[in-house]
C-alpha positions in Angstrom: 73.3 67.7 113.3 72.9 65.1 110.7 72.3 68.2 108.4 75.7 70.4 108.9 77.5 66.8 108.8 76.0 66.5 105.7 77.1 70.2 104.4 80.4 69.4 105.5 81.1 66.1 103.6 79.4 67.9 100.3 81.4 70.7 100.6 84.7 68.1 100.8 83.6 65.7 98.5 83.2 68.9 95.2 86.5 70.6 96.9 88.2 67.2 96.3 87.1 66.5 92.9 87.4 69.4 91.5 90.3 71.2 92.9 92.6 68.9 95.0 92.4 66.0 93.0 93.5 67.7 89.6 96.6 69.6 90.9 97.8 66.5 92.9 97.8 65.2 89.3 100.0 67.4 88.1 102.6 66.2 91.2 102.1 62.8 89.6 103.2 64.3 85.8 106.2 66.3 87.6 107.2 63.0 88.9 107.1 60.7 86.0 109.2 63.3 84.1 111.6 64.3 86.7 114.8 63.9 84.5 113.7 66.0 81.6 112.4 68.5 84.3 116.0 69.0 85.5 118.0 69.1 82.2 115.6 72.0 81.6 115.1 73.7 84.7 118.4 74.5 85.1 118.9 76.4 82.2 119.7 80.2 82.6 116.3 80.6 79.8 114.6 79.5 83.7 117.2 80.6 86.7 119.5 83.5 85.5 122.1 85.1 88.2 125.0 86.2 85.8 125.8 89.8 85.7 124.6 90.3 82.1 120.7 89.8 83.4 121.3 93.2 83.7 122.5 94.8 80.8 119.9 95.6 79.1 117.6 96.8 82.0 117.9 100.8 81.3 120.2 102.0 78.3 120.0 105.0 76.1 119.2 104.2 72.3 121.4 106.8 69.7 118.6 108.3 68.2 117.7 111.5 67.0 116.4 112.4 69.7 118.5 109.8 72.0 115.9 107.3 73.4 116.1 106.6 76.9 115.0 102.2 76.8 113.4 100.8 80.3 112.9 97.0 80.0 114.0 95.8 83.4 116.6 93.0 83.9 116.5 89.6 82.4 116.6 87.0 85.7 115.2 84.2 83.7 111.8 82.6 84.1 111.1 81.9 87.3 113.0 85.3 88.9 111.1 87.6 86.6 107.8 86.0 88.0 108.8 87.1 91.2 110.2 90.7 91.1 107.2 91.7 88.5 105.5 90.7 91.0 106.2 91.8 93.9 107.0 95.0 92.4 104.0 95.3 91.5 102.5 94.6 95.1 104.9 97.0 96.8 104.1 99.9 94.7 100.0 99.2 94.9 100.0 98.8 98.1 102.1 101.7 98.9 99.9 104.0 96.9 96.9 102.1 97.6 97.9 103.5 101.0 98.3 106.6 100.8 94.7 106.7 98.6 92.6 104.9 101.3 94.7 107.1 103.7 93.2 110.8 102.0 89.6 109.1 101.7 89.2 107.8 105.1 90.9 110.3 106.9 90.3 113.5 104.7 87.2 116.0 104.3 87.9 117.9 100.7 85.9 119.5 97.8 85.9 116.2 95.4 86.2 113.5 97.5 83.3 111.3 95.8 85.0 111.9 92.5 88.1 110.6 93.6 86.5 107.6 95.6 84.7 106.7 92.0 88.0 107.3 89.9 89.4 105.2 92.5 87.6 102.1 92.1 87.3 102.5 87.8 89.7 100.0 86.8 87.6 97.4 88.3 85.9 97.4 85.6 87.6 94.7 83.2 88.2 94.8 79.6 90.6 92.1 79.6 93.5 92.8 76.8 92.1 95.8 75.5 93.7 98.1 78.7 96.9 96.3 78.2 97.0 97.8 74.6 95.5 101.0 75.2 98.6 100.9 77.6 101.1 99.3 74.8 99.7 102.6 72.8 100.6 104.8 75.2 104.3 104.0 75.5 105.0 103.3 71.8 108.1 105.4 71.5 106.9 106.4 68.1 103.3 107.8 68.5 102.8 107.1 72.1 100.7 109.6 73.8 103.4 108.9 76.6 106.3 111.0 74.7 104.0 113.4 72.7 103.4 114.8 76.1 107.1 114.8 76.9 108.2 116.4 73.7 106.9 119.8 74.7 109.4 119.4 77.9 112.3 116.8 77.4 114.5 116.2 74.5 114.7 112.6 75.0 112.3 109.6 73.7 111.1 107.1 76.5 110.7 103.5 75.7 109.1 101.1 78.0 108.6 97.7 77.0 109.6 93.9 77.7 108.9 93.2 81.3 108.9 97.1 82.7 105.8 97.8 80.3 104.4 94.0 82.2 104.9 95.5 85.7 103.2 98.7 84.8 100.2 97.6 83.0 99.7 95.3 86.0 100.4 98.5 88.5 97.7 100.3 86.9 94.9 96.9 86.5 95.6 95.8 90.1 95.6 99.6 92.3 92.2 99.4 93.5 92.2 95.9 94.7 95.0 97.4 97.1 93.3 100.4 97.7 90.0 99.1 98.3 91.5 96.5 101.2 93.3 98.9 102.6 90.2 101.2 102.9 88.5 98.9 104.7 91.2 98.4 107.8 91.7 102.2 107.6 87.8 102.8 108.2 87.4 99.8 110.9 90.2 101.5 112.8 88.6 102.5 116.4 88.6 106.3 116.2 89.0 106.6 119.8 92.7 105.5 119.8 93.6 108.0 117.4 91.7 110.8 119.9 93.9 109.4 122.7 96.9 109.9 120.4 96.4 113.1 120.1 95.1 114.0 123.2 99.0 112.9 124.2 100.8 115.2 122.3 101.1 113.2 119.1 101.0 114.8 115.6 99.2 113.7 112.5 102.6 112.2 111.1 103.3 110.6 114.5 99.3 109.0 115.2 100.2 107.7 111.3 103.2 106.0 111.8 102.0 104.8 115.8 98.4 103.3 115.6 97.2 103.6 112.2 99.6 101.9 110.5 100.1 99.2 113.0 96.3 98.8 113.2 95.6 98.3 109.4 98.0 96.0 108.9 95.6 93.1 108.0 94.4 95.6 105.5 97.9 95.5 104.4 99.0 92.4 104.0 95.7 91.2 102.6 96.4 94.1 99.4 100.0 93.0 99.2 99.3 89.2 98.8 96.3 89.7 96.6 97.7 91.7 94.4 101.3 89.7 94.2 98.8 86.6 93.8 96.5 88.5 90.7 100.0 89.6 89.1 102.0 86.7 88.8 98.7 84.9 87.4 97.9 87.7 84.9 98.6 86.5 81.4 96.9 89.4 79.8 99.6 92.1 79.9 102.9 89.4 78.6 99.9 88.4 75.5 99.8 92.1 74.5 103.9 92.6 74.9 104.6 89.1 73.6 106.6 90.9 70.5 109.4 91.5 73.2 111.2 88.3 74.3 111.2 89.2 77.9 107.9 89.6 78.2 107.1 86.3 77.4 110.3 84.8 79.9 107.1 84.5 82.7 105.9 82.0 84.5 102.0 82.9 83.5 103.4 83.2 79.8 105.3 80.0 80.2 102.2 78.0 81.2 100.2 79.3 78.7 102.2 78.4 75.6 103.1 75.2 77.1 99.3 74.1 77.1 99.4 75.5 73.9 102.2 73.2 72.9 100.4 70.0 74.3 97.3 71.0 72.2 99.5 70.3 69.8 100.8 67.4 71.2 104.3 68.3 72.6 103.4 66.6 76.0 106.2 68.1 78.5 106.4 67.6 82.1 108.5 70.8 82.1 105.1 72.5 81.9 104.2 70.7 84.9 106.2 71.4 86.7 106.6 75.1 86.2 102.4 75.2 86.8 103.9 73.5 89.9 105.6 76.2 90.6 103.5 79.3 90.2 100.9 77.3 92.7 103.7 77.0 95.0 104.5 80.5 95.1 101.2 81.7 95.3 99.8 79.2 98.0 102.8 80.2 100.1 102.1 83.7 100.2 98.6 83.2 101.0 99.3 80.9 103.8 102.0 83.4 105.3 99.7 86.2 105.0 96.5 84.2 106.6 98.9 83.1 109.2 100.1 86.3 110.0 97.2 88.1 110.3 95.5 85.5 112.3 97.9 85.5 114.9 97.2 89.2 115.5 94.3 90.5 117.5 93.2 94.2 116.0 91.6 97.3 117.2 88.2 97.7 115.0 85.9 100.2 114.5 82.5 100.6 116.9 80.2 100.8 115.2 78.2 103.4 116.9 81.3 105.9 116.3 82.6 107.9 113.3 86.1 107.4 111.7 88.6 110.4 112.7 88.5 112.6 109.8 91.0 116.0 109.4 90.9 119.2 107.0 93.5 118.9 104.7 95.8 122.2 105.2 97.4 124.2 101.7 100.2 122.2 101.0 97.6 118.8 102.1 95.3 120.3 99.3 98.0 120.5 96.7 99.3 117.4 96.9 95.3 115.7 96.5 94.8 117.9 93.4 98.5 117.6 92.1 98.9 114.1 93.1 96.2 111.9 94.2 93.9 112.7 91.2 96.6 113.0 88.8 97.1 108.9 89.9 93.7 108.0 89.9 93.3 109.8 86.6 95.9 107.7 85.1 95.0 104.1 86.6 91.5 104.8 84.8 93.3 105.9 81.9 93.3 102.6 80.4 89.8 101.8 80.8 89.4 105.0 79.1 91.5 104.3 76.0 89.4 101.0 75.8 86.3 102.6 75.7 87.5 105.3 73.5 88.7 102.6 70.6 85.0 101.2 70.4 83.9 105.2 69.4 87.1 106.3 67.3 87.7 105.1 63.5 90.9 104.4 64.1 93.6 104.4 66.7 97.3 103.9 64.7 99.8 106.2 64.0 98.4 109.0 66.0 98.9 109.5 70.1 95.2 110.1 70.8 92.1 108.1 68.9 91.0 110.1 65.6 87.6 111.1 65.1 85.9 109.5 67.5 81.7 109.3 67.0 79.0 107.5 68.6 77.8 106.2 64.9 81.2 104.3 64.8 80.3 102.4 68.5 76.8 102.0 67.1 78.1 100.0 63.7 80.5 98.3 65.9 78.1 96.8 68.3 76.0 96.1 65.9 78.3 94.1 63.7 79.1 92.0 67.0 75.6 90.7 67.3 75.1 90.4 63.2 78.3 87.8 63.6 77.3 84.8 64.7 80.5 83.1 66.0 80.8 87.1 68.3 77.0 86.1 69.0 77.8 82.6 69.7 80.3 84.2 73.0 78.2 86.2 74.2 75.6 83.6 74.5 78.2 81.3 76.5 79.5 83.7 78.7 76.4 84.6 79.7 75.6 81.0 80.1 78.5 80.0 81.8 78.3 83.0 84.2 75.0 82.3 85.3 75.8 78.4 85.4 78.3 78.7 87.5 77.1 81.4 90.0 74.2 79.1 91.1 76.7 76.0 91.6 78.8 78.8 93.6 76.0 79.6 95.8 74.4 76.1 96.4 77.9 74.7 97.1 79.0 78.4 98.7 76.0 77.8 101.3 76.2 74.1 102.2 80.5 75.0 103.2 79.5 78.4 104.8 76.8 76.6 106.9 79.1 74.0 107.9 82.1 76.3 108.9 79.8 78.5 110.7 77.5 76.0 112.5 80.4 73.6 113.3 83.3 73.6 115.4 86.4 71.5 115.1 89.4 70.6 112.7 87.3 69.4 109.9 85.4 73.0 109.8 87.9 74.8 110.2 90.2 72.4 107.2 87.0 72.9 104.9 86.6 76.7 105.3 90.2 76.8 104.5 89.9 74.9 101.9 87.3 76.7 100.1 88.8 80.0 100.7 91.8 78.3 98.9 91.4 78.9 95.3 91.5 83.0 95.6 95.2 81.7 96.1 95.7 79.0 93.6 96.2 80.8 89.8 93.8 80.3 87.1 96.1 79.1 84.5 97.3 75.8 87.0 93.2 75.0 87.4 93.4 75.2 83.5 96.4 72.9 82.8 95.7 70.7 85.8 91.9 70.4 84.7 92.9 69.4 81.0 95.5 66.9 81.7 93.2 65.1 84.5 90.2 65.1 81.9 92.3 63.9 79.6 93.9 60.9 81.2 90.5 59.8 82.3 88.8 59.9 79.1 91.3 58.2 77.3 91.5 55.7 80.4 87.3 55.0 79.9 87.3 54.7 75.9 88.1 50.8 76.0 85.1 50.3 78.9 82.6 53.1 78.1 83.0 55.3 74.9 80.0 57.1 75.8 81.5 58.3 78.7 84.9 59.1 78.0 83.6 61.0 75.4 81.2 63.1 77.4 84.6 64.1 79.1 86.6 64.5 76.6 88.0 68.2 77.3 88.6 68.6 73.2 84.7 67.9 72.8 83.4 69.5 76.0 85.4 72.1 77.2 81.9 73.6 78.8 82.5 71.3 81.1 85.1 71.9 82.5 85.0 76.0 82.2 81.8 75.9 84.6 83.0 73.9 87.1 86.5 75.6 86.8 84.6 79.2 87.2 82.8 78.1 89.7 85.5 76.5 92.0 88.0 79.6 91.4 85.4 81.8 92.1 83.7 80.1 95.2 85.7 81.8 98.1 83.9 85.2 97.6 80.4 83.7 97.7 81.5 81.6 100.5 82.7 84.7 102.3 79.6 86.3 101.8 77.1 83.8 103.3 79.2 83.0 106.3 79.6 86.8 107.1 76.2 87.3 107.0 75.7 83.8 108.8 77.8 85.2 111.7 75.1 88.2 112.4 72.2 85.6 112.8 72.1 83.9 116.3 72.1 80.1 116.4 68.9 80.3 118.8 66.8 81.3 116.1 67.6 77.8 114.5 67.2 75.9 117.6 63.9 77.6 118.2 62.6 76.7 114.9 63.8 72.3 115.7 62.4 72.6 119.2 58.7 73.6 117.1 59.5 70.6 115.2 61.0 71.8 111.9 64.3 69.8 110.5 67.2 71.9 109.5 66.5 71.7 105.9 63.3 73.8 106.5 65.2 76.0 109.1 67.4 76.7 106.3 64.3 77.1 103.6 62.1 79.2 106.2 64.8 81.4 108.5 68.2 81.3 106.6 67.9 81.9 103.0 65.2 84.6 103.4 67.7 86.3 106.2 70.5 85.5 104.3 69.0 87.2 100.7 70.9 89.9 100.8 74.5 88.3 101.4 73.6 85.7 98.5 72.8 87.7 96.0 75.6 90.1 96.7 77.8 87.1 97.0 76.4 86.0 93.6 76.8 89.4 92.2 80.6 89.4 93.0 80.9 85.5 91.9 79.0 86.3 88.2 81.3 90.0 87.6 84.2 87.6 88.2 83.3 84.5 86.4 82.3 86.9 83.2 85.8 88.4 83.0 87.9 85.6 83.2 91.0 85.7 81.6 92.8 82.4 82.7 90.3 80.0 82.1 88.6 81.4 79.3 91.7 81.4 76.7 93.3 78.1 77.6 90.3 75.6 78.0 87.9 77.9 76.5 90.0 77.3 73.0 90.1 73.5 73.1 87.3 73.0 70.6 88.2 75.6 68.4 86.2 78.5 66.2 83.4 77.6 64.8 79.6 77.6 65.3 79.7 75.3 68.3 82.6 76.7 70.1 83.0 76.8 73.7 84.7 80.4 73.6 83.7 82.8 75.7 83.8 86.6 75.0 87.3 86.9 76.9 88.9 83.5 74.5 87.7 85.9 70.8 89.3 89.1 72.7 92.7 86.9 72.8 92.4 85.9 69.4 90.8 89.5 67.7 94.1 91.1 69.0 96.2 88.3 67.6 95.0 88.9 64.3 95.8 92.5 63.2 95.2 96.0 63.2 90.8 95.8 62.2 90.7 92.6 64.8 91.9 95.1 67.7 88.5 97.4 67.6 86.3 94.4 67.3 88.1 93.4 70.3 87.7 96.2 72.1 83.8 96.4 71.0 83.2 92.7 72.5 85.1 94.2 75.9 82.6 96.9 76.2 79.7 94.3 75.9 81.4 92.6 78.3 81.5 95.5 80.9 77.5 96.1 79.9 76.8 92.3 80.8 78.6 93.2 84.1 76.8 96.5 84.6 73.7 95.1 83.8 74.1 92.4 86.5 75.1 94.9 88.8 72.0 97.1 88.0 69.7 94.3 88.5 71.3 93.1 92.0 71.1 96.5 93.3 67.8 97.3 92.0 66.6 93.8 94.2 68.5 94.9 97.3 67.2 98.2 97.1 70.5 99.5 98.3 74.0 100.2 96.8 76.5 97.5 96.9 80.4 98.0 97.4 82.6 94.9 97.5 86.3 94.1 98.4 88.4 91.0 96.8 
């Protein structure tokens, strides 16, 4: 059909623009500097194996009391990266596990308050939970050791890139969890009653068919979480004051564009951008491969998921354990909130005299400034901007990859589920040196052009169509699953009576397909508003003042930058951020008429 051919070249032709074409660029900058790039690269500051990487990893401090210092060892640049994160992804995905495990499987007093708990942290305040965490270890007033005093004569200090790893540990536990609760729940139930039925225990049906069965659910938390961490720039920004926290690849990027805003052009930076695409497309391509290889065992639909009665010592570990962890991955969010309502948060382990009047002044004081008014104005704008690209282009590739068969469907869907894989801070670099080149290559021909790109004049631009095409796989995902419960005979009906496709799709699609837009565009605008990546690289190029491009995630960056006062404002413009979310959220459910859940 002319139409799906159509779909299919669209959904190439914006794919190649706007994501393959910039980061083949950046192959182009990595090979016109090739000879710097190895003078540097192989530098132990990159790539370091020597047994003193290690020295400084755990040591005791003299101190009265003796403080007992966790940094983590010092591999260089590139190695760091890499066991942050996939530390990180081992130790979410082994208690994502064993979460999804008691909530799927387990019938208890509390179960929906651990299930909410659970799922908290998805709610992003971008910096402000790496500090509230940054407050909680300060070896000085750190609620962290003002709880330990009462039981240990002995200071803990975490910082440099062990504080990294568990900031990260805490932000990323409920993308693990909530993947793994969904293979856990679309496990046929019947296998485990044959289990049983056999002779096999609890422990044994575990270890025998569940585990083996949720695999995908697995490997899709491990990935995506090893993929979100070794992006994360957040957590080394907030622990920047400690030289290995900045000795990361995210970190490395960063400053680097930093640098060539201030014209120290490197193709060092290229190349390490290079690199953290490299590592993260990999792991997304072994995982993807992996799991569709494998054929799996999934729910029916018509029966429900094996559930058990915890016995005593089952119950003590949910209420001595599980909720004790949720209850501490939440804890940041919590500190965040709790710096908004409290007058101060500074030498003290807890926030002192916390008040609703303080939030009230705060908030207020956001929208009485206007450059604070000015962000939230563009991240709302840039949100709802980019949502509707996401779902006009999201629709055409779904369509196509659903309603075609062949390699060049099966390439494009591919494709577009691509950039969940590809980290925000490469889009950034590679989006700034491609707009760059071509403006500057236009300005003899067309002015007026070139400076209509121009990234330092229009970084709007360039943030839109970056949110949208990092963004794109979840509303992509959304239309084609709902595309795949809706029989092509219904379209072919609707031709036969004379109808083209375009009012197939106009008449039969998009009203059958309402539900799995709009919660595709939900996920897409949550996403898009919380940024991080994006928002404080390209996002800064034209500067503060009343036209800037900033978003509210770019004058979070800069507010906790600037000092002790700028770290409550800070936290304030985080908790409109997370009300612009809820608020979308609201509105999407309130339309559906149902509650919405989603998985990354």
């Amino acid at each position: 059909m002319r139409f799906i051919k159509l779909s299919t070249t669209l959904g190439y032709t914006y794919l190649g623009l706007f994501l393959v074409a910039p980061i083949v660029f950046i192959f182009w900058q990595v090979l016109a500097g090739i000879g710097e790039i190895y003078t540097s690269i192989t530098d132990p500051f990159y790539i370091n194996l020597s047994p003193d990487a290690f020295s400084n990893a755990i040591y005791i401090r003299p101190t009265d009391p003796p403080t007992l210092v966790i940094r983590g060892p010092d591999l260089g640049v590139i190695i760091n990266s890499l066991w942050v994160a996939l530390l990180v992804a081992a130790v979410d995905t082994t208690l994502g596990f064993a979460l999804a495990y008691v909530l799927a499987k387990y019938v208890f007093p509390g179960r929906t308050a651990l299930g909410l708990l659970a799922t908290l942290p998805l709610i992003v305040m971008p910096f402000a939970t790496a500090y509230v965490v940054r407050k909680f270890l300060d070896p000085r007033w750190g609620t962290l050791n003002w709880i330990l005093s009462a039981f240990l004569p002995l200071r803990i200090e975490i910082s440099g890139l062990a504080a990294v790893a568990i900031v990260q540990i805490l932000m990323f536990l409920p993308i693990a969890y909530l993947n793994i609760y969904a293979a856990l729940t679309r496990v046929d139930p019947t296998l485990e009653e044959v289990a049983a039925n056999l002779g096999a225990d609890e422990r044994r049906t575990i270890r025998d068919v569940v585990l083996p069965l949720s695999t995908p659910g697995l490997a899709a938390a491990f990935v995506l979480v090893f993929i979100f961490a070794i992006d994360d720039v957040a957590a080394p920004i907030i622990f920047q004051d400690d030289p290995a926290a900045r000795k990361l690849l995210s970190y490395q990027v960063y400053s680097k564009f930093l640098d060539q805003l201030r014209g120290q052009i490197s193709p060092t930076a290229a190349f390490l951008a290079l690199i953290l695409l490299t590592i993260s497309i990999t792991a997304f391509l072994a995982v993807r491969k992996y799991v569709g290889l494998r054929q799996y065992a999934m729910l029916i639909r018509q029966l429900r998921p094996r559930v058990y009665r915890p016995g005593p010592l089952g119950k003590a570990a949910i209420y001595l354990i599980a909720f004790p962890l949720v209850l501490t991955a939440a804890a940041p969010l919590i500190g965040a909130i709790a710096l908004v309502f409290a007058e101060r948060w500074t030498t003290t382990p807890l926030p002192e005299a916390p008040s609703l009047q303080n939030a009230a002044d705060r908030i207020a004081e956001v929208f009485q400034n206007s450059l604070f008014l000015r962000g939230v104005i563009n991240t709302v704008y840039y949100g709802v901007t980019a949502t509707l690209i996401m779902v006009g282009i999201g629709l055409l590739i779904a369509l196509a990859a659903a309603r075609s068969r062949g390699p060049a469907a099966d390439a494009l869907d591919a494709l577009a589920t691509m950039p969940i894989a590809i980290p925000g801070l490469v889009v950034a670099y590679a989006y700034f040196l491609t707009s760059l080149q071509l403006s500057t290559f236009l300005k003899p021909t067309a002015p007026a052009l070139a400076q209509a790109l121009d990234p330092l004049r229009h970084p709007e631009l360039y943030l839109i169509v970056g949110y949208s095409v990092r963004k794109l796989p979840f509303v992509v995902r959304s239309i084609y699953a709902g595309l795949q419960q809706i029989h092509p005979s219904m379209e072919e009906v609707a031709m036969n009576l004379g109808d083209g496709y375009f009012g197939v799709l106009r008449k039969i699609l998009v009203p059958l397909l309402k539900t799995n837009i709009l919660s595709g565009a939900l996920i897409g605008f949550v996403y898009v508003t919380s940024e991080v990546s994006l928002s404080i690289t390209l996002g800064v190029l034209k500067g503060v003042g009343q036209d800037t491009a900033m978003p509210i995630t770019a004058f979070m960056r800069e507010r906790f930058e600037s000092g002790l006062y700028g770290v409550q404002e800070a936290a304030t413009l985080g908790l409109i951020l997370v009300l612009i979310q809820v608020a979308a959220i609201t509105l999407t459910t309130r339309v559906l008429k149902t509650r919405y859940g989603f998985i990354l």
